[in-house]
MARBA-3410 file (N, C-alpha, C, O; in Angstrom, 1 decimal):
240
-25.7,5.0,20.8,-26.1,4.8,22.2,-27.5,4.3,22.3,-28.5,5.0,22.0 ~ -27.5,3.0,22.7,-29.6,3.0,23.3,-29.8,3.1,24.4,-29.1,2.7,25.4 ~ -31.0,3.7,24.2,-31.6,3.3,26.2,-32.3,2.5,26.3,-33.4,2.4,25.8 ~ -31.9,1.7,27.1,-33.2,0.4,27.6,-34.6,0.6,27.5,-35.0,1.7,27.8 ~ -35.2,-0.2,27.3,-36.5,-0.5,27.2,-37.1,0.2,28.3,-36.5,0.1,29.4
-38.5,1.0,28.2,-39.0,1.6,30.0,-39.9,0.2,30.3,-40.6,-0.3,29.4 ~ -39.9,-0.2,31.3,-40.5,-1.1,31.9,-42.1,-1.1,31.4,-42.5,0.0,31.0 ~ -42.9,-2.1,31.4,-44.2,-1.9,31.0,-45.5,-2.3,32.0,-45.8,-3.2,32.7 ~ -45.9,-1.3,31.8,-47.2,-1.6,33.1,-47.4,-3.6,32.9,-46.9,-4.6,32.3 ~ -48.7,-3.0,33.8,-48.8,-4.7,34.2,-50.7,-4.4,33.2,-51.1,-3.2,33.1
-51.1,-5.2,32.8,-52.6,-5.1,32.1,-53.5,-5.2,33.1,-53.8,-6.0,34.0 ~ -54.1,-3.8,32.5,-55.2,-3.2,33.6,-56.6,-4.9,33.5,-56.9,-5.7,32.7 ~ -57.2,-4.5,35.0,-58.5,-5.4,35.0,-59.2,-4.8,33.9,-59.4,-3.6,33.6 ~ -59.8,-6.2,33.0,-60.8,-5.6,32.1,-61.9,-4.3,32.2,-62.3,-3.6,31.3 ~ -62.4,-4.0,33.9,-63.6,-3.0,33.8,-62.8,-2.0,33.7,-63.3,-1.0,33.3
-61.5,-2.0,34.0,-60.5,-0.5,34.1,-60.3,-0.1,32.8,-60.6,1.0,32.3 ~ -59.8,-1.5,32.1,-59.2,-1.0,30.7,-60.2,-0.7,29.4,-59.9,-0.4,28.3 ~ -61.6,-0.9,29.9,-63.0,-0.5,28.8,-63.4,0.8,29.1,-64.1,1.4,28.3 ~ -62.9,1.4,30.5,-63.1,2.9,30.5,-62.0,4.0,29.9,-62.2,5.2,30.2 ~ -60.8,3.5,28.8,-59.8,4.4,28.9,-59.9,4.9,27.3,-60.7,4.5,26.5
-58.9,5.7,27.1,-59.5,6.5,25.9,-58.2,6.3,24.8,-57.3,7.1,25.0 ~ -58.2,5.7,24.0,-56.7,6.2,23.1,-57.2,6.9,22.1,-58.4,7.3,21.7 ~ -55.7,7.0,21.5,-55.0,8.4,20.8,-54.5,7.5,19.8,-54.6,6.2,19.7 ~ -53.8,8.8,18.7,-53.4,8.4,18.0,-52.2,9.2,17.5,-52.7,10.3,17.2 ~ -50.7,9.2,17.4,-50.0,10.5,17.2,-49.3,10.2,15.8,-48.7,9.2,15.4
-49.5,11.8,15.0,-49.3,11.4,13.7,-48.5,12.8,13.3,-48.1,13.6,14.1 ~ -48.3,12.8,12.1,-47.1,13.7,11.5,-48.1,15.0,11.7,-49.3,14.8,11.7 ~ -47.4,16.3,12.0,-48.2,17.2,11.2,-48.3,17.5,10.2,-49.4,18.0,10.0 ~ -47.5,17.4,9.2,-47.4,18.0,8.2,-46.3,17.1,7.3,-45.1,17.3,7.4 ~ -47.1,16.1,6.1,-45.7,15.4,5.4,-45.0,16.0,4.8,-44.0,15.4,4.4
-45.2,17.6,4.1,-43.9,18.0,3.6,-43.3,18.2,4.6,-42.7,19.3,4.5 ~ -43.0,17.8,5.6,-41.8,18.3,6.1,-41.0,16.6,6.7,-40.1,16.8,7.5 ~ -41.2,15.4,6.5,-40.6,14.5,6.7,-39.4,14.6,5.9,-39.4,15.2,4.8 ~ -38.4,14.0,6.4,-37.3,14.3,6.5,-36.6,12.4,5.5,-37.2,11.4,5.8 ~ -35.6,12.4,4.5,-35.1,11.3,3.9,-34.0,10.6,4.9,-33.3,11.1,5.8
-34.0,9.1,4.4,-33.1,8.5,5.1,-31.6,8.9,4.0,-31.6,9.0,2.7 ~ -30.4,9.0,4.8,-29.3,9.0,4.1,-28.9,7.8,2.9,-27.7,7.8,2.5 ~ -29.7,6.7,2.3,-28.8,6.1,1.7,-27.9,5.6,1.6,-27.9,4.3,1.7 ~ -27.0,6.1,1.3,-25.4,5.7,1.3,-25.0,4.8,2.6,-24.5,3.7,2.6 ~ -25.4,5.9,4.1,-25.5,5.0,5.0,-26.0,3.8,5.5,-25.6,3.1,6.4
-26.9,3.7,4.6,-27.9,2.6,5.5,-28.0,1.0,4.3,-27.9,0.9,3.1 ~ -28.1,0.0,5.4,-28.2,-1.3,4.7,-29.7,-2.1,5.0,-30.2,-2.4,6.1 ~ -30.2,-2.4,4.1,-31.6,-2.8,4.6,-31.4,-4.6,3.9,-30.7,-4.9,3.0 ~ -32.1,-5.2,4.6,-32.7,-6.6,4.8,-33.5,-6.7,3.5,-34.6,-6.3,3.6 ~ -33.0,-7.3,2.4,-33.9,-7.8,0.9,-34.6,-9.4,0.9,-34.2,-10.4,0.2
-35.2,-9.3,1.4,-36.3,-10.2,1.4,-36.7,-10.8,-0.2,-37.5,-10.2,-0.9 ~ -36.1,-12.0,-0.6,-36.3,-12.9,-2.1,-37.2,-13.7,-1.5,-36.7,-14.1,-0.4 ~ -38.5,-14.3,-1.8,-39.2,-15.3,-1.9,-38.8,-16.5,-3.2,-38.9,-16.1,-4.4 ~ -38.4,-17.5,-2.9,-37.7,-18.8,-3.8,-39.2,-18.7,-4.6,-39.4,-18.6,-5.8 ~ -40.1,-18.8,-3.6,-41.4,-19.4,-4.8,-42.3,-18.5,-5.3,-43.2,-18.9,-6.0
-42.3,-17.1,-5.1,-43.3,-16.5,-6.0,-42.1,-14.8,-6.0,-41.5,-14.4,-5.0 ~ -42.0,-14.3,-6.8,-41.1,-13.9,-7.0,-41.8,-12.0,-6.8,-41.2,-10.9,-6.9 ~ -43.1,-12.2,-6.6,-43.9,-10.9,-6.3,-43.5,-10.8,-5.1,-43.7,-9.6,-4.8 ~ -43.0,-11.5,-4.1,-43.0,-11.0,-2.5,-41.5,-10.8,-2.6,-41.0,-11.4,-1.7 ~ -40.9,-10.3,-3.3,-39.6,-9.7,-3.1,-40.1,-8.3,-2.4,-41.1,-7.7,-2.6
-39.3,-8.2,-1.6,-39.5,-6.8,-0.8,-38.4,-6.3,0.1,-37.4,-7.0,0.4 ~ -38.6,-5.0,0.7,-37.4,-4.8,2.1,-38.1,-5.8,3.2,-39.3,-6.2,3.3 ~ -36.9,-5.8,4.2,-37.2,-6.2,5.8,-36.5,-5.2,6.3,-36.6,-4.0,6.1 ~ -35.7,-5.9,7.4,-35.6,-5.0,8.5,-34.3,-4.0,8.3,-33.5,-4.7,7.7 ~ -34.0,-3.0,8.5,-32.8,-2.0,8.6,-31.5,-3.0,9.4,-31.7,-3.6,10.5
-30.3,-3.2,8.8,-29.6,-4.0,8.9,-28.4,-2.6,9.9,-27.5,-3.0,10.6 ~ -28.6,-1.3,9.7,-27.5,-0.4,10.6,-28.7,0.3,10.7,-29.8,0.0,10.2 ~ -28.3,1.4,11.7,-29.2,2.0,12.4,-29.0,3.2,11.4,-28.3,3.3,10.4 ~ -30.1,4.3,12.2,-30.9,4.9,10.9,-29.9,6.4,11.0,-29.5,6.9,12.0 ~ -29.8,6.8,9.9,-29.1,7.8,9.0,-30.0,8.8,8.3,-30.6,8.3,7.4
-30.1,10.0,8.7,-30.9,11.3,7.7,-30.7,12.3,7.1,-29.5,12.6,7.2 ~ -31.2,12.9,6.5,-31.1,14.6,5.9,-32.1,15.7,6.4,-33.3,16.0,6.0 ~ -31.6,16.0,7.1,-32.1,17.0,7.8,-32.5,18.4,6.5,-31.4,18.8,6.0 ~ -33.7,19.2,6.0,-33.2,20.5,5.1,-32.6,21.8,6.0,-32.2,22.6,5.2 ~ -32.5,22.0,7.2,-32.0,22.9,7.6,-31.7,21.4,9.2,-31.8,20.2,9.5
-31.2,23.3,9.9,-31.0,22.6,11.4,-31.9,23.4,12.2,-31.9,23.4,13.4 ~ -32.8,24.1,11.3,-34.1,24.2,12.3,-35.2,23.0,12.4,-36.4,23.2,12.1 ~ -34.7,21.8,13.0,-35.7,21.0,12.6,-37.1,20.8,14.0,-36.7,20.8,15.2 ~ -38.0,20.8,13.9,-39.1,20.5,14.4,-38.8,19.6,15.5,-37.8,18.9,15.5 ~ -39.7,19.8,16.7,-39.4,19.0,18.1,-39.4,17.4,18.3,-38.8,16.6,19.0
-40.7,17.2,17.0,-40.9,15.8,16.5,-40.9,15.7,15.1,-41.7,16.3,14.4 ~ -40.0,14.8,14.6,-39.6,14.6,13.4,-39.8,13.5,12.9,-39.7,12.6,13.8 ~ -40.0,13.0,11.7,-40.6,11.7,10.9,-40.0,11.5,9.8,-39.8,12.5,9.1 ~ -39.6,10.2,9.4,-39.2,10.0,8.2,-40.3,9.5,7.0,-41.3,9.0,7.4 ~ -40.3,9.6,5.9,-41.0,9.1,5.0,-41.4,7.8,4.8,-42.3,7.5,4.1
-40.4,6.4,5.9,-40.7,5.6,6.5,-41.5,5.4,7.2,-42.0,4.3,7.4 ~ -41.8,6.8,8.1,-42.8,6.5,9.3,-41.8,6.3,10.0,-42.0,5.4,9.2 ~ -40.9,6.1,10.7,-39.6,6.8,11.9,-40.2,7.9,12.8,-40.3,9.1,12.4 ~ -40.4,7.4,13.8,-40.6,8.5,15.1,-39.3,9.4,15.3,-38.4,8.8,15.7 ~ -39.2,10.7,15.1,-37.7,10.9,15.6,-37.9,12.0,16.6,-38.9,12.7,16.5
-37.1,12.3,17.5,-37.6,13.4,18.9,-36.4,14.5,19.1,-35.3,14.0,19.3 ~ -36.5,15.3,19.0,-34.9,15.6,19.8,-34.9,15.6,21.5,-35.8,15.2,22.2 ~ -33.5,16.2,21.7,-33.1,15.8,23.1,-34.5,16.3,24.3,-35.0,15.7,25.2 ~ -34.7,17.3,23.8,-35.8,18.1,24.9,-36.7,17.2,25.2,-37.0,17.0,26.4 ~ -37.8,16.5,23.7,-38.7,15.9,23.8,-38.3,14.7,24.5,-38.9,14.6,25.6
-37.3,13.7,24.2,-37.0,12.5,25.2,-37.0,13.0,26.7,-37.7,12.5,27.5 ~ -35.9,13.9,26.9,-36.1,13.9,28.4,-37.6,14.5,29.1,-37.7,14.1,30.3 ~ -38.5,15.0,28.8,-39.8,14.9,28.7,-40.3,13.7,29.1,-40.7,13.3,30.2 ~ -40.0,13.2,28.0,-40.9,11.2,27.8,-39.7,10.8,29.1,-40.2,9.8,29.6 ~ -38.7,11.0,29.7,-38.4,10.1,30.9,-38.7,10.8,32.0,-38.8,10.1,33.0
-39.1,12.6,32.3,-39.3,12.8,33.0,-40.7,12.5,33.8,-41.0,12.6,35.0 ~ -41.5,12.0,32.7,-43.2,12.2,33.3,-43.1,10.8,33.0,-44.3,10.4,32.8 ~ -42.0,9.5,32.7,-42.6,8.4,32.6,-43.5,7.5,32.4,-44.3,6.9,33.1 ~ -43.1,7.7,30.6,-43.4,7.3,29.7,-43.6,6.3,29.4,-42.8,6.3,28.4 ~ -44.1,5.1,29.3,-43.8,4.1,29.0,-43.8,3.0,27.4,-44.7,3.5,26.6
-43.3,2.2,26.9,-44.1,1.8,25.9,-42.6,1.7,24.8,-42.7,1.4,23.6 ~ -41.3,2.0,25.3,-40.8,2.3,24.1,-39.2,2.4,24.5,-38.9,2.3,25.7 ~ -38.3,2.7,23.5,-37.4,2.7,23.7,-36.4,3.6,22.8,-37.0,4.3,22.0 ~ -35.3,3.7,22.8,-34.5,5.3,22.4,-33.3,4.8,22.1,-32.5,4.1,22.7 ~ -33.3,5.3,20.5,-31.9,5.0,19.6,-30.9,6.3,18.8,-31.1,6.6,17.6
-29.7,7.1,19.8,-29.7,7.7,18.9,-29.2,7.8,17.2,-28.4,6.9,16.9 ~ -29.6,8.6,16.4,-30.0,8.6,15.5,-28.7,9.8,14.5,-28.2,10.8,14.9 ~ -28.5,9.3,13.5,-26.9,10.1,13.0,-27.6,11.1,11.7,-28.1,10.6,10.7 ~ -27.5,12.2,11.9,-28.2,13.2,11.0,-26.8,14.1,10.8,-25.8,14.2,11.5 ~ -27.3,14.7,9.1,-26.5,15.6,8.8,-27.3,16.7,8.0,-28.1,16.3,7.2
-27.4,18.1,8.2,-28.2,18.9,7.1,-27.9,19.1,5.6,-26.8,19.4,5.2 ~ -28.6,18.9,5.1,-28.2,18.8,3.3,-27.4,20.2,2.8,-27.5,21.4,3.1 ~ -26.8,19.8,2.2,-25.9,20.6,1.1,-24.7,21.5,2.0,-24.2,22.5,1.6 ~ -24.5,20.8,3.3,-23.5,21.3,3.6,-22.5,20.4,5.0,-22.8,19.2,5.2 ~ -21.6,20.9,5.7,-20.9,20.5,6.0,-20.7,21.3,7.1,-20.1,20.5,7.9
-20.8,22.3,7.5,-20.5,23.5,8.5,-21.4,23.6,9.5,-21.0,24.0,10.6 ~ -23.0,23.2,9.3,-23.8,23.2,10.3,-23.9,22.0,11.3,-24.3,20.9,10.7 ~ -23.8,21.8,12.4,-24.0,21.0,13.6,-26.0,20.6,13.4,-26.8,21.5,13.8 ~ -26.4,19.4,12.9,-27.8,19.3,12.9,-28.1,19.0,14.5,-27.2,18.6,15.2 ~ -29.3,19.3,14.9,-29.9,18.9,16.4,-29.6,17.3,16.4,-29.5,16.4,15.5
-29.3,17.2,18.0,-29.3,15.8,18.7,-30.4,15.2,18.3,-31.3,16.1,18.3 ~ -31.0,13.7,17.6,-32.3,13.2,17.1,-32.2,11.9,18.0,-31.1,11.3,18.0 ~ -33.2,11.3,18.6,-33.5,9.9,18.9,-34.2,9.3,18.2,-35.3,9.9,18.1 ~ -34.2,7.9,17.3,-35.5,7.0,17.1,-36.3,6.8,17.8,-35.6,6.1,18.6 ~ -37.5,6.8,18.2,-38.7,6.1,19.3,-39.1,5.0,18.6,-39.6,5.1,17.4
-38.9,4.0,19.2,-38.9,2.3,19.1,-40.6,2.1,20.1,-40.9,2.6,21.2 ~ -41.3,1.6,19.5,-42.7,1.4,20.2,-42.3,-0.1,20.2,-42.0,-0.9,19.2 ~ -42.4,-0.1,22.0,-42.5,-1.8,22.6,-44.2,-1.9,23.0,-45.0,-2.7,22.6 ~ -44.4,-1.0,23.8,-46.1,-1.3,24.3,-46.6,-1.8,23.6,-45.9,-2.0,22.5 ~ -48.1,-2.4,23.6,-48.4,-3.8,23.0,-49.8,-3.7,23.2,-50.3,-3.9,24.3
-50.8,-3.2,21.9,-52.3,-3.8,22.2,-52.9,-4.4,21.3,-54.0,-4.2,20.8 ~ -51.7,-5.8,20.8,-52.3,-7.1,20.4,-53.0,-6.6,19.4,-52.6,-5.5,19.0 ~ -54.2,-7.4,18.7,-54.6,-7.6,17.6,-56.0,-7.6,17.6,-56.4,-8.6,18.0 ~ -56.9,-6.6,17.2,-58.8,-6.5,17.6,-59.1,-7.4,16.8,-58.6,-7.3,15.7 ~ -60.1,-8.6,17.5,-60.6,-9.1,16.8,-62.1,-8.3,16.4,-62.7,-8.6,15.4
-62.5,-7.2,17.2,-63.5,-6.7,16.6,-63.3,-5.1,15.6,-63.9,-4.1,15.6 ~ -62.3,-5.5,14.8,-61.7,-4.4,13.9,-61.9,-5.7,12.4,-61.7,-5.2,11.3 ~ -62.2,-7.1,12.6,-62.2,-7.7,11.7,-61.7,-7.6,10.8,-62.1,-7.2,9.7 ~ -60.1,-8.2,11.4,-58.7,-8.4,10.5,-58.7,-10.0,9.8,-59.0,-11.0,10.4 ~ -58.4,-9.8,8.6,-58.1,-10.7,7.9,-57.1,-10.8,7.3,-56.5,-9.8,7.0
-56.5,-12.2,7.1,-54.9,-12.5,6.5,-55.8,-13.2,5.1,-56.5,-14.3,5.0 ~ -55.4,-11.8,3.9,-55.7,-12.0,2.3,-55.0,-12.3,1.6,-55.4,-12.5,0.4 ~ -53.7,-12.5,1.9,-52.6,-13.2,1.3,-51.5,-14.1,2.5,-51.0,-13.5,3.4 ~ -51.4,-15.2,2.2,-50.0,-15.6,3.3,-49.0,-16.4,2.0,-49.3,-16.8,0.9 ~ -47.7,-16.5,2.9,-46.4,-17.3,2.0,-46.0,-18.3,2.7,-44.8,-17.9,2.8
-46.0,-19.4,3.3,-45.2,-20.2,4.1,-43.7,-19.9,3.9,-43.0,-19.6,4.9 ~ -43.3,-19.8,2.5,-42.1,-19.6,2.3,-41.1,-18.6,3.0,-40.1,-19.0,3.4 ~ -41.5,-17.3,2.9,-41.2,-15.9,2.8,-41.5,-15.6,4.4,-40.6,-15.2,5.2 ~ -43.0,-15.7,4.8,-44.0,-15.1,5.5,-44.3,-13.8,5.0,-44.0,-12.7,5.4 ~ -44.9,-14.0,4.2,-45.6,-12.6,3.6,-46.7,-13.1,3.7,-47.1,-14.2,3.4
-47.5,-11.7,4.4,-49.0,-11.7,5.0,-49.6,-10.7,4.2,-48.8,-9.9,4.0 ~ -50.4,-10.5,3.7,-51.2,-8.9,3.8,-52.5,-9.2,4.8,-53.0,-10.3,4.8 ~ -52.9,-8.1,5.4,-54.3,-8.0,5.7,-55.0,-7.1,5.4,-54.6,-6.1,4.7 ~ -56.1,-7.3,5.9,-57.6,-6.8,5.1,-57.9,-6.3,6.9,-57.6,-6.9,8.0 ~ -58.6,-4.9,6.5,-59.1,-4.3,8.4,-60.4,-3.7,7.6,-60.4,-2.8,6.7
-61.5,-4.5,8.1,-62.8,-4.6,8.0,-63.3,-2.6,8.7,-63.9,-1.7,8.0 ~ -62.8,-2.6,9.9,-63.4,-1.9,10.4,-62.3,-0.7,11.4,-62.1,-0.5,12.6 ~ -61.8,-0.3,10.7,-60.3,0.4,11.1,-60.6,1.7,13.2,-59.7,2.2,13.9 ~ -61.7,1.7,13.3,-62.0,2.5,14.0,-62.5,2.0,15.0,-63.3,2.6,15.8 ~ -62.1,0.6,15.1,-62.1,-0.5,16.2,-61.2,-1.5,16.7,-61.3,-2.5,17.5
-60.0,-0.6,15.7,-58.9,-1.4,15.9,-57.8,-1.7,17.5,-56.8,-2.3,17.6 ~ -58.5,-1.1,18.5,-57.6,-1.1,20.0,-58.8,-2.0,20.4,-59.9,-1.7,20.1 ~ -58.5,-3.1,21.1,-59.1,-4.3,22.2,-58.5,-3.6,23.7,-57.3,-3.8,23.9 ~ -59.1,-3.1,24.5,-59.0,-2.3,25.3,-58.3,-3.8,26.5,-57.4,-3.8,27.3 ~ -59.1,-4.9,26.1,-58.1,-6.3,27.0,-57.2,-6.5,26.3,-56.4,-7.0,27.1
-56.6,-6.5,25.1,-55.4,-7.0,24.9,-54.1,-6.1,24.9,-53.0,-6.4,24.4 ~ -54.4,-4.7,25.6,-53.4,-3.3,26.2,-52.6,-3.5,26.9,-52.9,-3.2,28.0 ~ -51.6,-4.0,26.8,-50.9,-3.9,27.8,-50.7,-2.8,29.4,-50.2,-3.1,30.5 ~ -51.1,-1.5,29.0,-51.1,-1.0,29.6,-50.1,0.9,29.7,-50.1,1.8,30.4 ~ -49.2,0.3,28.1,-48.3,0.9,28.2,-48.3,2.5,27.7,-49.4,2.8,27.3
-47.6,3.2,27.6,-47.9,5.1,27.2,-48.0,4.8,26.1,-49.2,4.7,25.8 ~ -46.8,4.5,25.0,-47.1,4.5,23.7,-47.2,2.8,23.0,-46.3,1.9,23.2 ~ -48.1,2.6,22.5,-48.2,1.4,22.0,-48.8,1.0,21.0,-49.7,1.7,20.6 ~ -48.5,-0.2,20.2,-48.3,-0.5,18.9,-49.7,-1.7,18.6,-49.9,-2.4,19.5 ~ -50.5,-1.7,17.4,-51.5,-2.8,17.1,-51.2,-3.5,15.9,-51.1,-3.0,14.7
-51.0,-4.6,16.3,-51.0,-5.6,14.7,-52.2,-5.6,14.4,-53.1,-5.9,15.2 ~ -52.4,-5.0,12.5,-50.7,-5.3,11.5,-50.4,-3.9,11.3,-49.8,-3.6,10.3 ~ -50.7,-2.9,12.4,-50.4,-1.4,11.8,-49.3,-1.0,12.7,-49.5,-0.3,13.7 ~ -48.1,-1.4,12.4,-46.9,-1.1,13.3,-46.3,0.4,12.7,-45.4,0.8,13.4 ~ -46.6,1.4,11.4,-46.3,2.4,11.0,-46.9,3.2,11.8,-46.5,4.4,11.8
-48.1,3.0,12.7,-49.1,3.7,13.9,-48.8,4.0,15.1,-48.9,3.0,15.9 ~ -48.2,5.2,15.9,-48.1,5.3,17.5,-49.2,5.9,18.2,-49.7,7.0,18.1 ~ -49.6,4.7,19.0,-51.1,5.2,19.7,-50.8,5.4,21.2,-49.7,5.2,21.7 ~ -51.7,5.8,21.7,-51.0,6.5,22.9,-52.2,6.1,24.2,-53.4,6.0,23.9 ~ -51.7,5.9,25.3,-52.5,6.1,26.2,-53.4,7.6,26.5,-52.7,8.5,26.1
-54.4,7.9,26.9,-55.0,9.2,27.2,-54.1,9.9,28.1,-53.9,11.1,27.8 ~ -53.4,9.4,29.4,-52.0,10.1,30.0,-51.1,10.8,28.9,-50.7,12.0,28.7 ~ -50.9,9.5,28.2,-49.5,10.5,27.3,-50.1,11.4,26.3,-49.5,12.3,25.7 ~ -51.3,11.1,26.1,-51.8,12.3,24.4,-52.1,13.4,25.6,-51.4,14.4,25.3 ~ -52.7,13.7,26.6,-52.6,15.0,27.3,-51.9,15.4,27.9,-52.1,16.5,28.4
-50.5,14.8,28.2,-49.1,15.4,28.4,-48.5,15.8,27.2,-47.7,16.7,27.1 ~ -48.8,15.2,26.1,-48.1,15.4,25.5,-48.9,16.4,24.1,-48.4,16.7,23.0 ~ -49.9,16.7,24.4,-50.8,17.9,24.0,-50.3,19.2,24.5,-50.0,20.2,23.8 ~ -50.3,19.1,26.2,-49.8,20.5,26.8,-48.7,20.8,26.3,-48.6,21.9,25.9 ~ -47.5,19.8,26.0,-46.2,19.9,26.0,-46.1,21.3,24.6,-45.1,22.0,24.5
-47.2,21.3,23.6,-47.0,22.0,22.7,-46.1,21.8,21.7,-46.0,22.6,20.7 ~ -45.6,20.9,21.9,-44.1,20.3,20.7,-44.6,20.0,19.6,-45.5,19.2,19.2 ~ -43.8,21.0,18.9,-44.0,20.8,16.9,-43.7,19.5,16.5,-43.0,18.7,17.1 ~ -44.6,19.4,15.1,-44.0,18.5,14.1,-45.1,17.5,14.8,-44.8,16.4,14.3 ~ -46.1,17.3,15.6,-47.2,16.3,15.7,-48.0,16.6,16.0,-48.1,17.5,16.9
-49.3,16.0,15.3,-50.8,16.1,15.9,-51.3,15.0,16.4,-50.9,13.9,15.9 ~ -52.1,14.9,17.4,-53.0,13.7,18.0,-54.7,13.7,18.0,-55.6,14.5,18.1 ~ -54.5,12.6,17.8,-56.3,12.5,17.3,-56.8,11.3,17.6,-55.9,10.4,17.8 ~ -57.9,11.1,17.7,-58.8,9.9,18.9,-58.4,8.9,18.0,-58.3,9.3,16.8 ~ -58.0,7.6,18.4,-57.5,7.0,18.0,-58.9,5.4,16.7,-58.6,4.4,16.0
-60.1,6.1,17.0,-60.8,5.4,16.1,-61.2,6.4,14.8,-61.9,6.1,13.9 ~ -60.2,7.6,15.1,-60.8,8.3,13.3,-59.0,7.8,12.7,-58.3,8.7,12.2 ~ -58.5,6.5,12.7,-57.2,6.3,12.4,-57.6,6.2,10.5,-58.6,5.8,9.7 ~ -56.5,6.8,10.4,-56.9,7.1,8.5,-56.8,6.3,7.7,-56.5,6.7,6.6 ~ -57.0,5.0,7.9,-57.2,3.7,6.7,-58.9,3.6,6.3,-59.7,4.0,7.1
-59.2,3.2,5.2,-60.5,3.1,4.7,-61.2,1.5,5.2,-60.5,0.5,5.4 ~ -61.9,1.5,5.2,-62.5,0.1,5.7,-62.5,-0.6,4.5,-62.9,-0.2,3.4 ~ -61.8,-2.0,4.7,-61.5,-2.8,3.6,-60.1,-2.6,2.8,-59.8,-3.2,1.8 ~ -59.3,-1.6,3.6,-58.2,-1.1,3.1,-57.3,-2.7,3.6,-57.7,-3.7,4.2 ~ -56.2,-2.6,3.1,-55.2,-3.8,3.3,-53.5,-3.1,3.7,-53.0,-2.1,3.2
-53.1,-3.9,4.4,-51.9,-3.7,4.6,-50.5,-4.8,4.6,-50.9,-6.0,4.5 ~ -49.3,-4.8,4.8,-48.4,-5.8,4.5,-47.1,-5.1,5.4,-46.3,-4.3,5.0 ~ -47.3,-5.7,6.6,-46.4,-4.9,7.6,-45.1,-6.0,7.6,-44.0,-5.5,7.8 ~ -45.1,-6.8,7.5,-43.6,-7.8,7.1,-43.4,-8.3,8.6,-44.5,-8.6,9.1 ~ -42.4,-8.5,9.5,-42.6,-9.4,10.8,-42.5,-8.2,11.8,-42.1,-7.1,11.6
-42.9,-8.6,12.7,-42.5,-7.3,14.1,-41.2,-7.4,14.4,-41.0,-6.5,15.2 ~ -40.0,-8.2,14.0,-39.0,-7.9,14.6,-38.3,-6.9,13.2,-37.1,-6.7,13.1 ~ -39.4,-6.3,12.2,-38.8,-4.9,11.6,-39.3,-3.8,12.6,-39.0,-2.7,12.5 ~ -39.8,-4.1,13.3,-40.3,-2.6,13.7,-40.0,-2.7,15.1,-40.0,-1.6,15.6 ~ -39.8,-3.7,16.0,-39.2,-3.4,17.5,-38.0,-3.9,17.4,-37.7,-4.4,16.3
-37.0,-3.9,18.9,-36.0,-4.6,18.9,-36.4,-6.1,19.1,-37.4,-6.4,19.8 ~ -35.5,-7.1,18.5,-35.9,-8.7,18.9,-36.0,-9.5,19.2,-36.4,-10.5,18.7 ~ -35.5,-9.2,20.7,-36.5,-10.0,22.0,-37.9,-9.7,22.1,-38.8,-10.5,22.0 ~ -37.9,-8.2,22.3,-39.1,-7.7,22.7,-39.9,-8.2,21.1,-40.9,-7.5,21.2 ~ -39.9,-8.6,20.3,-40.8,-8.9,19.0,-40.5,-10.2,19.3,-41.7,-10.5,19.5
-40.0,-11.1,19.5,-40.1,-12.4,19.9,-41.0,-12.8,21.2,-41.7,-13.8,21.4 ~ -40.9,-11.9,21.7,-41.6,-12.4,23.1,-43.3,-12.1,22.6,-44.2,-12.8,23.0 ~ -43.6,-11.2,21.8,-44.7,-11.3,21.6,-45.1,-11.6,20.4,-46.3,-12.0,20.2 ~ -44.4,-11.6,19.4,-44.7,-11.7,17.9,-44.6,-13.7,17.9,-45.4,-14.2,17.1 ~ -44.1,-14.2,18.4,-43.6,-15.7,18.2,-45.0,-16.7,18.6,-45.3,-17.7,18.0
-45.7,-16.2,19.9,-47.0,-17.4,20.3,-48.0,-16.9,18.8,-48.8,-17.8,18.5 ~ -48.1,-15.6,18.0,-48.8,-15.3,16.6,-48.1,-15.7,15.6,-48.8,-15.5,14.6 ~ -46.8,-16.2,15.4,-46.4,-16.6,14.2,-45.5,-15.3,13.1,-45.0,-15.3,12.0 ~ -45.5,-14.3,14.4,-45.4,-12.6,13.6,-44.0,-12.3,13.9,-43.5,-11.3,13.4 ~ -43.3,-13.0,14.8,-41.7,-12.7,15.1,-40.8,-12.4,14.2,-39.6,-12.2,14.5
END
């Protein structure tokens, strides 16, 4: 089952959007991310004809499959991928206080080593919100492929990476090339602070934990949103 996309604000006037504050929401704790099932799942293998080093994954070709270690699982759950996963409580939450920025996949879980336990209801959280690309985080493309499109980049200054004008506006939202990142409006990191819900911490979104000069290789945006919404904005950048 998915749920539609939540609608996305409209982008604040620049003096509005240089007063606001982001977040950043992250695992609490990685021993407790959770494996994709394998067996289930078919992923997108990316061959480059001309350099045979950009062989890699793309995008998840069925939707996502897990192992839960018990069926006590945490309110917010993550995969070793970086997969947002929520249970039922947390989503109706995110639609009750109107959320924006994202979209809801559910998600097929089983607990390991057995057969008798019922694991909790799980959603994927899909980040659609959108704050574009800081040019004053001084991103660089250190490798490109015409072939393939394999990019890596270089982030000069990781703790300047939100352009407060290129925000769409939305609760949770995503920055190229760090699409493994959910950053948050100041609304949703203090709703979603009170909320108390396990399995995440949030933290100001310029102590984000890359090293300056660090590099990354995020592959196209339509791995990480659905693809319209990564066409509509990934395609005028070349990133669809």
């Amino acid at each position: 089952m998915r749920l539609g996309a939540r609608s996305q604000k409209k982008s604040l006037p620049e003096n509005d959007a240089m007063t606001h504050r982001f977040w950043l929401m992250l695992n609490q704790s990685w021993k407790d991310a959770v494996e994709w099932d394998h067996p289930k799942m078919e992923i997108e293998q990316v061959v480059c004809p001309e350099n045979p080093g950009h062989r890699r994954s793309g995008r998840r070709l069925t939707d996502l499959s897990v192992i839960l270690p018990s069926k006590h699982a945490a309110d917010v759950v993550w995969t070793w991928q970086s997969e947002l996963l929520v249970q039922d409580h947390v989503l109706v939450f995110i639609r009750e206080n109107d959320l924006t920025g994202l979209t809801a996949k559910e998600v097929s879980a089983r607990i390991q080593r057995t057969s008798t336990l019922t694991p909790p209801r799980l959603w994927e959280i899909q980040v659609t919100g959108w704050g574009g690309m800081a040019p004053d985080a001084g991103i660089d493309i250190v490798q490109s492929c015409p072939t393939c499109q394999y990019r890596e980049y270089s982030i000069a200054n990781p703790s300047r990476v939100i352009d407060p004008r290129q925000w769409d506006g939305s609760d949770f939202f995503m920055v190229w090339p760090l699409p493994r990142f959910v950053f948050l409006s100041d609304r949703a990191a203090r709703l979603l602070r009170d909320s108390r819900f396990t399995g995440m911490r949030i933290i100001p979104a310029e102590e984000l934990p890359i090293k300056p000069g660090g590099t990354v290789s995020p592959g196209l945006l339509s791995r990480w949103m659905p693809r319209e919404r990564a066409e509509a904005l990934g395609g005028p950048l070349g990133i669809a």
